[in-house]
Kinemage of the C-alpha trace (Angstrom):
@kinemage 1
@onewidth
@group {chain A} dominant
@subgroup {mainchain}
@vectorlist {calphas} color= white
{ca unk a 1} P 121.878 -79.808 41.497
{ca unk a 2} L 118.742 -80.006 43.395
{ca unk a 3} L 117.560 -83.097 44.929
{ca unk a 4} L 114.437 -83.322 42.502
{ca unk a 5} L 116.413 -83.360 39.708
{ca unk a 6} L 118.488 -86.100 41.124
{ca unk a 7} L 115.901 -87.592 42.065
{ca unk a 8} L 114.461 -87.765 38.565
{ca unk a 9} L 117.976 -88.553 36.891
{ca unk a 10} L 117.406 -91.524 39.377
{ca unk a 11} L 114.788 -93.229 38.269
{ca unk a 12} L 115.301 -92.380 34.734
{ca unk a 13} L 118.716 -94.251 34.721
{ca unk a 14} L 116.512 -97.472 36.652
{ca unk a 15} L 113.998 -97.267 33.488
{ca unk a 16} L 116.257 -96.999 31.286
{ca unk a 17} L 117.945 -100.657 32.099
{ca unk a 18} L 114.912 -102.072 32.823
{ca unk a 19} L 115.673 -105.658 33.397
{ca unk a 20} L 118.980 -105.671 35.390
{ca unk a 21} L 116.787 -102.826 37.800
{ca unk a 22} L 114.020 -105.426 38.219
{ca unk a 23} L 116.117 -108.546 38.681
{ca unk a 24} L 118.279 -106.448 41.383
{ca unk a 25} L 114.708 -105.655 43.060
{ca unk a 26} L 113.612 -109.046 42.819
{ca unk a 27} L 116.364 -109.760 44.769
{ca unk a 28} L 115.521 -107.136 48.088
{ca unk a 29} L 111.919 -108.599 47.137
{ca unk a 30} L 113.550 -112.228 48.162
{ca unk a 31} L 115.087 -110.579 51.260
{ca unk a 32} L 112.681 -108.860 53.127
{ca unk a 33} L 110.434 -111.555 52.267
{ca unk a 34} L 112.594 -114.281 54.284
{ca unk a 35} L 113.510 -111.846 56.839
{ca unk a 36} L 109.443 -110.648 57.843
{ca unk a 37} L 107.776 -113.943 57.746
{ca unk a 38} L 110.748 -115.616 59.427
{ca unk a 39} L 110.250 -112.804 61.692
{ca unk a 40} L 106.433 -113.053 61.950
{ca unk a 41} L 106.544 -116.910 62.516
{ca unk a 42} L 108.578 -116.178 65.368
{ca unk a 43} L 106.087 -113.167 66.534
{ca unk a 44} L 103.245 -115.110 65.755
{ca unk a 45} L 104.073 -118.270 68.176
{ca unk a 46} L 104.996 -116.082 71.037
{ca unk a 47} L 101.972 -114.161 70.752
{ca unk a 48} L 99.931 -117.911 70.524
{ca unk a 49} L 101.719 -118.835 73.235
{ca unk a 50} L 100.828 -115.754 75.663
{ca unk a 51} L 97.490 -115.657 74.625
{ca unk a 52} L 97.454 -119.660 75.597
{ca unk a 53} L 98.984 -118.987 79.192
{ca unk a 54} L 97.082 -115.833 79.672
{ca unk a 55} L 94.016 -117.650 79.628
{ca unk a 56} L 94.932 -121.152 81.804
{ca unk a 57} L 97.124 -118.588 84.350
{ca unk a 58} L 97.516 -115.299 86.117
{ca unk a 59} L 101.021 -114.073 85.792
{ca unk a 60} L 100.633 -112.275 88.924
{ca unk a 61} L 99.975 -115.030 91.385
{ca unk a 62} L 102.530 -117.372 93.368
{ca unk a 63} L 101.682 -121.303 94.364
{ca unk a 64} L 102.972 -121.936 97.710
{ca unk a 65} L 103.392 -125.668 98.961
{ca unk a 66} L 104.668 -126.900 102.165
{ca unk a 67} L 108.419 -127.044 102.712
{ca unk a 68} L 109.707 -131.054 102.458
{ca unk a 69} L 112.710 -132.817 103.433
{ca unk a 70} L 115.136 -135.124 101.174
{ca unk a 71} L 112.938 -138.226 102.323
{ca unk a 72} L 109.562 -136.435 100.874
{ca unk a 73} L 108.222 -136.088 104.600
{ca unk a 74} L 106.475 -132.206 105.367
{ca unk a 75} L 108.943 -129.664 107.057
{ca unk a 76} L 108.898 -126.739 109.014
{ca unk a 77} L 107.206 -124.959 106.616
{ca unk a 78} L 103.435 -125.038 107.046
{ca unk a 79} L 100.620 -123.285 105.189
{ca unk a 80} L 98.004 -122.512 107.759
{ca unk a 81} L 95.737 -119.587 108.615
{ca unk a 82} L 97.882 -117.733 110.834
{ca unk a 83} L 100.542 -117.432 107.890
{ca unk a 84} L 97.712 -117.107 105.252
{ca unk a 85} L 96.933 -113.802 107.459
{ca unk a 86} L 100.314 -113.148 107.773
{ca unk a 87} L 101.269 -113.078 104.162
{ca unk a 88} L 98.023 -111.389 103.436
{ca unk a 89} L 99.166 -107.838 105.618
{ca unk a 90} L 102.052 -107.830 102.663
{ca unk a 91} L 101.125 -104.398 100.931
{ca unk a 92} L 101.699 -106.320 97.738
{ca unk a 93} L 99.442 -109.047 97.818
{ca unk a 94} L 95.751 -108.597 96.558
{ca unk a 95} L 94.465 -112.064 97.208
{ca unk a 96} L 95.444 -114.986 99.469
{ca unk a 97} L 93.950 -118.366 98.657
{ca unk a 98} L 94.297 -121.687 100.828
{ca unk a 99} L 93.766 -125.278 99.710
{ca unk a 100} L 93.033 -128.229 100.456
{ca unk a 101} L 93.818 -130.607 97.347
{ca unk a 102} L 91.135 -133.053 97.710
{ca unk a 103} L 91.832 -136.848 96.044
{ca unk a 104} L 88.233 -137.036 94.580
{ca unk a 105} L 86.745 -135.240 91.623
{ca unk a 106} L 83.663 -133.352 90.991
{ca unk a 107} L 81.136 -136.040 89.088
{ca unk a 108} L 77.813 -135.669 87.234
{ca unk a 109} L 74.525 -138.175 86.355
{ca unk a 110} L 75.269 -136.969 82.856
{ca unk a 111} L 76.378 -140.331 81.025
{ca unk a 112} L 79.371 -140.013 79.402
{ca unk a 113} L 80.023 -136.135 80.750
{ca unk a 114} L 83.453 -135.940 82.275
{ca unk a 115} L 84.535 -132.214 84.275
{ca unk a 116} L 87.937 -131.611 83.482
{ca unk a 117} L 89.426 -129.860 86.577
{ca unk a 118} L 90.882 -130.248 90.264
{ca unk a 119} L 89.258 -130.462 93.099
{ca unk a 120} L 90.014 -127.929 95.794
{ca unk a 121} L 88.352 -126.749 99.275
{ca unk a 122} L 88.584 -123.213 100.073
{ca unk a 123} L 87.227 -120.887 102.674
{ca unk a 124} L 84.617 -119.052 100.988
{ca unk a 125} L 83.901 -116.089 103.690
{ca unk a 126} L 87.412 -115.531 103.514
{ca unk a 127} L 87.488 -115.203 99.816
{ca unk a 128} L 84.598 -112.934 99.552
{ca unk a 129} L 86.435 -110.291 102.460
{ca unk a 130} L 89.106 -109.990 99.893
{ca unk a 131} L 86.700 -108.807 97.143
{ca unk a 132} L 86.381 -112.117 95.046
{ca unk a 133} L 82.932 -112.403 93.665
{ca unk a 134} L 81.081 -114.540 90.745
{ca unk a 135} L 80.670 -113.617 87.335
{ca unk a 136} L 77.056 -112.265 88.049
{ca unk a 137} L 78.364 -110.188 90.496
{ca unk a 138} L 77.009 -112.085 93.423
{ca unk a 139} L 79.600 -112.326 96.215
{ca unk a 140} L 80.471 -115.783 97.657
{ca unk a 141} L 79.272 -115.181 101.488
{ca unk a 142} L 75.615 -115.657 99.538
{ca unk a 143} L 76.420 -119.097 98.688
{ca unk a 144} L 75.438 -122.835 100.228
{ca unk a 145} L 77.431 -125.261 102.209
{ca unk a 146} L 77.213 -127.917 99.699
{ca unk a 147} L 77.870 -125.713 96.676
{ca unk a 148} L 80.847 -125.780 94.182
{ca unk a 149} L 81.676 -122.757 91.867
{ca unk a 150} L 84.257 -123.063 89.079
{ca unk a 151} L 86.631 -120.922 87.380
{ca unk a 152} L 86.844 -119.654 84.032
{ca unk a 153} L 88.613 -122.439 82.829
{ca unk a 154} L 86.456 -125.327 82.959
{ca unk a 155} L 85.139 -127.593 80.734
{ca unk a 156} L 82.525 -130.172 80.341
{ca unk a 157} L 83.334 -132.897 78.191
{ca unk a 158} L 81.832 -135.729 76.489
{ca unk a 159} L 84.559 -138.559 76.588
{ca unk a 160} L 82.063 -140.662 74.438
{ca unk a 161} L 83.635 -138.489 71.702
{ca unk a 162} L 87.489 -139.725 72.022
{ca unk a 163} L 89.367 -139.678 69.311
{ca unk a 164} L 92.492 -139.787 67.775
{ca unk a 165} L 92.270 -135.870 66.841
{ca unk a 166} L 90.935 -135.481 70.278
{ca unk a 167} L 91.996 -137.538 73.255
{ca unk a 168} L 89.902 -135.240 75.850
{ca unk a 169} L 86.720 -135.982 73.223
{ca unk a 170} L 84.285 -133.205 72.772
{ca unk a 171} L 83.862 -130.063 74.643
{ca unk a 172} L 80.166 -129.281 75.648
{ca unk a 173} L 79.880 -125.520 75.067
{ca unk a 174} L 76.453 -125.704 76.249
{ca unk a 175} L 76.465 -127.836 79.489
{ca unk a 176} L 73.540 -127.054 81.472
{ca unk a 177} L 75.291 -126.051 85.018
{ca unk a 178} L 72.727 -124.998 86.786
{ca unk a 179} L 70.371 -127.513 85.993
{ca unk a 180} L 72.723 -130.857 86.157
{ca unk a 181} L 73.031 -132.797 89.087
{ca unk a 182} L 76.600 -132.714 90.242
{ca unk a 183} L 78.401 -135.100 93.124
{ca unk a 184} L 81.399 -135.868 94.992
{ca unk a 185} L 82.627 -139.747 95.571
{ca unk a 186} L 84.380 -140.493 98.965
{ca unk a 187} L 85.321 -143.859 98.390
{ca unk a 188} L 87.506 -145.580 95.626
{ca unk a 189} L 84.695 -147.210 92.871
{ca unk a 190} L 85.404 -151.188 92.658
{ca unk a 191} L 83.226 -151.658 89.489
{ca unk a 192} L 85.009 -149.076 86.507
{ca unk a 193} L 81.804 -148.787 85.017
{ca unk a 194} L 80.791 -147.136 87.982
{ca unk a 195} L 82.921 -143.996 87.440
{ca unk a 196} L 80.302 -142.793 84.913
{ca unk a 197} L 77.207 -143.575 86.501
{ca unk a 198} L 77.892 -142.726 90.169
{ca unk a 199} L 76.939 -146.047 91.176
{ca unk a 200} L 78.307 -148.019 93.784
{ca unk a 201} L 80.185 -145.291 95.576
{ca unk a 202} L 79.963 -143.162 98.452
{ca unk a 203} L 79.035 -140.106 97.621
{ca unk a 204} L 78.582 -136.331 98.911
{ca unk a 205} L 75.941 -133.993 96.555
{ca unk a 206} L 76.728 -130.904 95.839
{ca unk a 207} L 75.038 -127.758 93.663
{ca unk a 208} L 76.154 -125.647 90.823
{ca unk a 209} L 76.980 -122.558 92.619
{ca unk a 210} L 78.208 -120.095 89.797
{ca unk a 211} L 81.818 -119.367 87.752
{ca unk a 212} L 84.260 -117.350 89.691
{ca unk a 213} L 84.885 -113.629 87.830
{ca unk a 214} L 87.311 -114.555 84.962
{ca unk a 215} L 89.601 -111.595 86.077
{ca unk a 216} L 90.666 -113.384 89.157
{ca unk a 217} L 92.130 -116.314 87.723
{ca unk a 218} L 92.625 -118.170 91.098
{ca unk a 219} L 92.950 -121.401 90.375
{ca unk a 220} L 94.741 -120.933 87.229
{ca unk a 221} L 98.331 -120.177 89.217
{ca unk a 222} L 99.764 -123.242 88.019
{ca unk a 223} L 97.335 -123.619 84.749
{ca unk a 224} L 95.228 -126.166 86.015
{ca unk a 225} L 91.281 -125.542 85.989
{ca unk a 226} L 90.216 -126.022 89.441
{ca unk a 227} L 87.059 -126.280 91.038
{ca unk a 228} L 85.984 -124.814 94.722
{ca unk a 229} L 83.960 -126.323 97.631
{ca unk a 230} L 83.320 -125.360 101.036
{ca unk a 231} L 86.577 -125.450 103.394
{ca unk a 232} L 84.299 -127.401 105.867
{ca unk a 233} L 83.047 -129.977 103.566
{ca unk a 234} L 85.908 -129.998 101.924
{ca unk a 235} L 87.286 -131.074 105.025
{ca unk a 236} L 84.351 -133.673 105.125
{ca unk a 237} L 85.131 -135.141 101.720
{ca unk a 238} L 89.011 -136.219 102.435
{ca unk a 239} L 88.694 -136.963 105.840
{ca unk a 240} L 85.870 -139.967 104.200
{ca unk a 241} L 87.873 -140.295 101.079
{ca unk a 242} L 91.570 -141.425 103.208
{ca unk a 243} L 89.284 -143.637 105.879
{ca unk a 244} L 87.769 -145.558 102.829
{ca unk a 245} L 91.231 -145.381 100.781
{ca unk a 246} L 93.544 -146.733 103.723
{ca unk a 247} L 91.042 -149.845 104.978
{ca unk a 248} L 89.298 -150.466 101.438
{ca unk a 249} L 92.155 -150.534 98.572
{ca unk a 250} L 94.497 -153.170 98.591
{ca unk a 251} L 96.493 -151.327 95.934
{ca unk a 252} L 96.546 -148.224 98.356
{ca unk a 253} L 98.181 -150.344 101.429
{ca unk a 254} L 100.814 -151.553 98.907
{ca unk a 255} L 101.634 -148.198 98.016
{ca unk a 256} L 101.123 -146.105 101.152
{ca unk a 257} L 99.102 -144.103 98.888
{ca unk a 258} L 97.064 -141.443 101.306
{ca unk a 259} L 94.961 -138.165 101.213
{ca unk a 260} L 97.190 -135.042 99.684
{ca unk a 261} L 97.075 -133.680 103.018
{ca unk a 262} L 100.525 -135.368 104.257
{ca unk a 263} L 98.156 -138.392 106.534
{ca unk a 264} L 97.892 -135.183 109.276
{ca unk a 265} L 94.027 -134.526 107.886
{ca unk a 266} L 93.112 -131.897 106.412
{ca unk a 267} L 91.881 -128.426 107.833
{ca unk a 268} L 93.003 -124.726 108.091
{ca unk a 269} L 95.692 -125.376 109.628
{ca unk a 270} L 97.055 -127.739 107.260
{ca unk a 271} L 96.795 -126.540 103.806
{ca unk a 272} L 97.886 -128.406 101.464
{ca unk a 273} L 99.001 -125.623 98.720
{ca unk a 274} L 97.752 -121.627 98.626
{ca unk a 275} L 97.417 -119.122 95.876
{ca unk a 276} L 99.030 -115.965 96.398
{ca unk a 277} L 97.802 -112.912 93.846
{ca unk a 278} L 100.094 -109.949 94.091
{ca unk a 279} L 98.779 -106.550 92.944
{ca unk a 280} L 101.559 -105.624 90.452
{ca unk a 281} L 103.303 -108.567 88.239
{ca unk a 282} L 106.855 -106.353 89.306
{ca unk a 283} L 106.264 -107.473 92.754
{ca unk a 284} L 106.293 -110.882 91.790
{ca unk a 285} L 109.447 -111.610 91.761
{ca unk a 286} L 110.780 -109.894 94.987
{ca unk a 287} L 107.286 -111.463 96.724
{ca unk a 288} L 108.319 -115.318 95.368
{ca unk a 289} L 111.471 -114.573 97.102
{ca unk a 290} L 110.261 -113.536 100.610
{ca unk a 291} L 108.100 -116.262 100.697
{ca unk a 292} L 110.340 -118.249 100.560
{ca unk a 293} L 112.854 -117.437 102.941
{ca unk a 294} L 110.496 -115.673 106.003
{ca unk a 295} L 107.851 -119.133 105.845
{ca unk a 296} L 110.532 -121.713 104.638
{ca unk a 297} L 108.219 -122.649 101.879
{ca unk a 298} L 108.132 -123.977 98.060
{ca unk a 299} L 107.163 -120.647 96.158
{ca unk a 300} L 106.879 -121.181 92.162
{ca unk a 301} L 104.950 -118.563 89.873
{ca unk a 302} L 104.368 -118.108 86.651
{ca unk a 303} L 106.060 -115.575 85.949
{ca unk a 304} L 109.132 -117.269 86.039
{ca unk a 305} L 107.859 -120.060 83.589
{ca unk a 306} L 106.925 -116.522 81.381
{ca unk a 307} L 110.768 -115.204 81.548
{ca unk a 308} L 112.115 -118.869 80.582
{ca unk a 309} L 109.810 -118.663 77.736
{ca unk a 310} L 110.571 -115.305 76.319
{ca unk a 311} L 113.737 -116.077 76.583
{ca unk a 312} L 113.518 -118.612 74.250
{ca unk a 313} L 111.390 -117.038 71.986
{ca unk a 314} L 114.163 -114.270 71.609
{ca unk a 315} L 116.628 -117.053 70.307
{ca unk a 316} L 114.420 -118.203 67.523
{ca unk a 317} L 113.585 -114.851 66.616
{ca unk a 318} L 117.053 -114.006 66.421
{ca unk a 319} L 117.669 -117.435 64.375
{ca unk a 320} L 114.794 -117.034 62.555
{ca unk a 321} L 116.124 -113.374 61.516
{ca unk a 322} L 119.354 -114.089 60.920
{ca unk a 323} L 117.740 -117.033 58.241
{ca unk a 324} L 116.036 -114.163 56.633
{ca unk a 325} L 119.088 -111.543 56.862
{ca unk a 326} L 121.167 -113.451 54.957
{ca unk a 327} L 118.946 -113.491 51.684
{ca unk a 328} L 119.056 -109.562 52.096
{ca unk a 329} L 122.722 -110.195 52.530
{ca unk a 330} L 122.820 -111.998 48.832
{ca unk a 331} L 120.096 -109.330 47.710
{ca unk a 332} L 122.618 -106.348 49.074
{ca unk a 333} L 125.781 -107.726 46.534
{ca unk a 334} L 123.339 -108.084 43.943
{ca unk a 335} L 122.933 -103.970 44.539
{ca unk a 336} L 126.587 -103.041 44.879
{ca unk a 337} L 127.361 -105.622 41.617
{ca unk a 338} L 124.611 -103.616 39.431
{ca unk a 339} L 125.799 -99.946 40.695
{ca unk a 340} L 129.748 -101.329 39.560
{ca unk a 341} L 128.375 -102.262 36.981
{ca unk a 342} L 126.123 -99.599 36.228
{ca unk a 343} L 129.327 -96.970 36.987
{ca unk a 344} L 131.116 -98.814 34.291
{ca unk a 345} L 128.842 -98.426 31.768
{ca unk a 346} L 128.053 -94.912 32.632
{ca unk a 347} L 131.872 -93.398 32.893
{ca unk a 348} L 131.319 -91.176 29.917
{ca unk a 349} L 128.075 -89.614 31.112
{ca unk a 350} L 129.583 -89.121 34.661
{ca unk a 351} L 132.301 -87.037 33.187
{ca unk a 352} L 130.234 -85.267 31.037
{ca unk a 353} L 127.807 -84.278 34.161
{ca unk a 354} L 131.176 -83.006 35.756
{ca unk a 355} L 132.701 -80.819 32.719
{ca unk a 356} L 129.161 -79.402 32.539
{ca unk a 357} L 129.481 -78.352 36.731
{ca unk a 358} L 127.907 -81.014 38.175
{ca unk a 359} L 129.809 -81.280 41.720
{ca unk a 360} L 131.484 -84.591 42.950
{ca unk a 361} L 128.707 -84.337 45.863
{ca unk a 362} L 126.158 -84.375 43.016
{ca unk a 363} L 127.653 -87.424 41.374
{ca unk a 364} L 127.984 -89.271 44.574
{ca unk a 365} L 123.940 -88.066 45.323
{ca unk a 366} L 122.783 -90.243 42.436
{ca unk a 367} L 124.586 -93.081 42.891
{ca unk a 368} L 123.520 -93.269 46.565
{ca unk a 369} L 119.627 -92.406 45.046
{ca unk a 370} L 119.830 -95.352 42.529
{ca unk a 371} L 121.074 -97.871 45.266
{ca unk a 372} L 118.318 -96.413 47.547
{ca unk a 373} L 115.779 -96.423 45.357
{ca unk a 374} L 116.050 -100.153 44.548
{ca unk a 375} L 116.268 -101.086 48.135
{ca unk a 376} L 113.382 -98.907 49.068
{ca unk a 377} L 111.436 -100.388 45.917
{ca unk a 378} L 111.961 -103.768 47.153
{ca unk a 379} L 111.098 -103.343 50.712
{ca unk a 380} L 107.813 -102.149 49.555
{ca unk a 381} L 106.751 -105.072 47.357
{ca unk a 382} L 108.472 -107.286 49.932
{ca unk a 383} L 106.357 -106.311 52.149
{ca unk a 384} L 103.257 -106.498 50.381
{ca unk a 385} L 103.816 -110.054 48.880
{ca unk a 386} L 104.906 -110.692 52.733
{ca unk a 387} L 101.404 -109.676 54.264
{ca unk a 388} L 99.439 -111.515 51.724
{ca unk a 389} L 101.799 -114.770 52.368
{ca unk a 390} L 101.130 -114.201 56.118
{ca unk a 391} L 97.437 -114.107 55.826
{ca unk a 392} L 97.170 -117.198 53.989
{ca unk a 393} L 99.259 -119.226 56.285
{ca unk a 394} L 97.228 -117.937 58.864
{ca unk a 395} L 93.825 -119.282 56.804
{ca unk a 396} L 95.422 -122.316 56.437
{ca unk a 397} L 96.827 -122.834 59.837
{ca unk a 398} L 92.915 -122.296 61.519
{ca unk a 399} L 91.493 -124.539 58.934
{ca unk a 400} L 93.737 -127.205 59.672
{ca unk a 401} L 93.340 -126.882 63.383
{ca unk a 402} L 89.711 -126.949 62.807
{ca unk a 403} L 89.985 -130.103 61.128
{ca unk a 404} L 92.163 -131.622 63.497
{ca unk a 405} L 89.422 -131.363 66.185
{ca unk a 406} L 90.882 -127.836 67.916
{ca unk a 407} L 88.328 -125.306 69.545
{ca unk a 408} L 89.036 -121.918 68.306
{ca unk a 409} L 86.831 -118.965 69.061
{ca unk a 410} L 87.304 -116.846 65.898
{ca unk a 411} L 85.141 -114.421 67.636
{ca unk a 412} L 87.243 -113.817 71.011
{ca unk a 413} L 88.983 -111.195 68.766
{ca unk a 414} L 92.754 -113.078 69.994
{ca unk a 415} L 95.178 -113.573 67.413
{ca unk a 416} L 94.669 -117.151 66.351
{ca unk a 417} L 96.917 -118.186 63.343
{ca unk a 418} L 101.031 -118.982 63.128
{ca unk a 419} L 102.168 -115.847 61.359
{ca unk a 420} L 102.026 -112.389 62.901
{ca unk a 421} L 102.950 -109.187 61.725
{ca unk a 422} L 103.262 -106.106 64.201
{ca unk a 423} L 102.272 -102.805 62.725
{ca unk a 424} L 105.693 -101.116 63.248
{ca unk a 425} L 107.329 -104.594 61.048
{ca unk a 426} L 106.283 -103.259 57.504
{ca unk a 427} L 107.365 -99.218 57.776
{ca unk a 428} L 111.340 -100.697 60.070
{ca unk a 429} L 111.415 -102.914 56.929
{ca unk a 430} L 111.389 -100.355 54.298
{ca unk a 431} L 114.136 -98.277 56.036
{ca unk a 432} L 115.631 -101.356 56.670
{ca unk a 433} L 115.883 -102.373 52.888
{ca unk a 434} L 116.612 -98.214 52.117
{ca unk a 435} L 120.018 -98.300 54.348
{ca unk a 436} L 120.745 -101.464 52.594
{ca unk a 437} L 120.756 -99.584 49.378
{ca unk a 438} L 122.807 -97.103 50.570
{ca unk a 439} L 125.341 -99.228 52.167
{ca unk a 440} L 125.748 -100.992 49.095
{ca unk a 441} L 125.842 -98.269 46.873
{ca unk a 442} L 128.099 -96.717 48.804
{ca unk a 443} L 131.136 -98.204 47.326
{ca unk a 444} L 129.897 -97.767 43.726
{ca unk a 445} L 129.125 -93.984 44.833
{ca unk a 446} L 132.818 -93.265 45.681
{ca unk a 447} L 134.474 -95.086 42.924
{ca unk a 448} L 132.205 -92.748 40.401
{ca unk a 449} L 133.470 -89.393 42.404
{ca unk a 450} L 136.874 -90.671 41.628
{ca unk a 451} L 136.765 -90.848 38.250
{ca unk a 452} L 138.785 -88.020 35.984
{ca unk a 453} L 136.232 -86.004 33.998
{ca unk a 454} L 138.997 -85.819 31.286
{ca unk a 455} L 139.724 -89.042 31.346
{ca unk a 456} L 135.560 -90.282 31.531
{ca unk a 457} L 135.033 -88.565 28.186
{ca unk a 458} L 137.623 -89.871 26.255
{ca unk a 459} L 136.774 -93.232 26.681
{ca unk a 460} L 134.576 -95.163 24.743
């Protein structure tokens, strides 16, 4: 027989027992159901979650920190400008970035306006040799002593907003940068209210300089927002900040609380941590490595905080999956208990089809077709009920974060919601559910070939 004509004979035989065919379907319906959106939660909060650390970090770039012993105390291991050039000769690095971590923070007159970000001195002229410019394209050689720039990351904030929905309080999307007044305190405030006012404080101004390009992601290595000064009045600024913080603060003596810089002062040849920006993310790992060993120093990137995560992403996919599998489990006896049935039912008609020439092959054909046909069936409408499911838990899910204070940009054209489909999902899913079929008719399949002709039409 040709396959049309089986194929025909097929669906015929579905139609013509209408109900125990749909409730069968329903059942591979059920199964690719679980199995996708499991499988698109699982998708969807990776995806949410690389999209998140794609924006606070660069994958590619390495934080260094000075080697320390048991006790806490700074080792052999120094950052300084003779290993900063060093490191930088490395035909796999792309940018080298030293800092000094400085213990103040970057301030405004703006009542109320908080900038959310850390404070770090840099050496300008030596950023702008290695090609890192502004956003405007102007390079950073063209830029003042006292000025800051900022990376992509940073936010203005109006803390007079805290709430329970959001303890940060309210971004300001339309902070005016260039023309706010911006400063940097060098002493410890004794009067709290002071902290928003700038009063009472020494203080260093500084000018809104411009936003680093967003492709360079410097000072997102270890996804904090930072902000840049000048290496020399960077230098300035903690050198003022430790005097004032080691004879002024009571607190501070108790402690032993001092500058980040190790009490050694800060400079270029005492870095406190540098930013290392390979040119390939492959040559991360092997770079992290060398670091290490050839400048005894504290190497961590991203990369590796990436790995951990996929990795445990690909569990709860898998036990997501396996959730969904075993509904098409269930959904795969209900197909081999309706062709058994089905086979049962049909014995007279199967050995009617073989006194009339039909060949066991033939027989076996249909079977299989029926069994395929149902899985194939219910992949499809799985599917579809599956992608409408997805999209309104994805409505849902913005809504709610909306409410809940979050700041989405629904036009950055990133996924944004909890439920993620890829486009290959829908079209493995229907051959999925059509191998399903067949494995489960394929018992049915053989115990029809096996049946005598002779003995098929006698019975009743």
């Amino acid at each position: 027989m040709k396959t049309r004509d089986l194929m025909t004979m097929a669906w015929r035989n579905l139609l013509r027992r209408k109900s125990r065919a749909f409730l069968t379907i329903f059942s591979v319906v059920i199964g690719i159901f679980s199995i996708i959106l499991m499988l698109s939660f699982g998708y969807g909060i990776q995806i949410s979650q690389e999209n998140f650390l794609n924006e606070m970090v660069s994958f590619n770039s390495i934080t260094l920190y000075p080697s320390r012993d048991s006790s806490g105390r700074q080792g052999r291991g120094k950052i300084n400008k003779k290993v900063l050039d060093a490191i930088n000769k490395d035909p796999r690095v792309d940018v080298v970035l030293g800092k000094i971590a400085l213990s103040s923070r970057l301030k405004t007159n703006k009542k109320g306006v908080e900038i959310l970000g850390g404070l770090y001195g840099v050496d300008f002229q030596a950023l702008g040799r290695q090609g890192v410019k502004l956003d405007n394209g102007r390079p950073l050689s063209s830029l003042k002593k006292n000025a800051f720039v900022i990376d992509s990351n940073i936010r203005a904030m109006d803390i007079s907003k805290i709430s329970q929905r959001s303890i940060a309080g309210a971004e300001l999307k339309d902070f005016p940068w260039e023309r706010a007044r911006f400063f940097i305190p060098t002493s410890m405030n004794e009067n709290p209210l002071d902290e928003f006012t700038g009063g009472g404080t020494e203080k260093v101004t500084v000018s809104y300089g411009g936003r680093l390009d967003s492709s360079s992601k410097l000072g997102s290595s270890a996804g904090i927002p930072s902000i840049y000064v000048d290496l020399e009045l960077a230098e300035t600024v903690q050198k003022k900040w430790d005097k004032s913080s080691s004879s002024g603060s009571p607190l501070d003596k108790i402690a032993g609380l001092g500058g980040l810089t190790g009490g050694e002062g800060p400079s270029a040849d005492n870095y406190s941590e540098a930013t290392v920006i390979a040119k390939s993310m492959d040559d991360v790992e092997s770079l992290t490595e060398d670091l290490k060993t050839r400048y005894n120093l504290t190497a961590f990137s991203m990369k590796e905080g990436l790995d951990q995560a996929q990795q445990g992403m690909l569990v709860l996919q898998v036990v997501l999956g396996a959730i969904g599998g075993v509904s098409l489990f269930v959904a795969a006896i209900g197909i081999t208990n309706t062709m058994l049935m089905s086979i049962q039912e049909r014995t007279k008609e199967i050995g009617v089809m073989k006194v009339i020439g039909a060949q066991v092959g033939d027989v076996r054909k249909l079977f299989l077709l029926e069994a395929a046909l149902i899985g194939i069936i219910g992949g499809i409408v799985g599917i579809l009920i599956t992608l409408l499911v997805s999209r309104l838990a994805n409505h849902l899910f913005i809504n709610f974060a909306i409410s809940q204070g979050a700041n989405l940009d629904l036009d950055s054209g990133q996924f944004l919601g909890i439920s993620y489909i890829p486009a290959w999902l829908p079209f493995l899913a229907v051959f999925f559910s059509a191998v399903v079929g067949l494995l489960a008719g394929y018992l049915p399949a053989r115990r029809a070939t096996n049946i005598s002709a002779i003995e098929a039409i006698r019975s009743e």
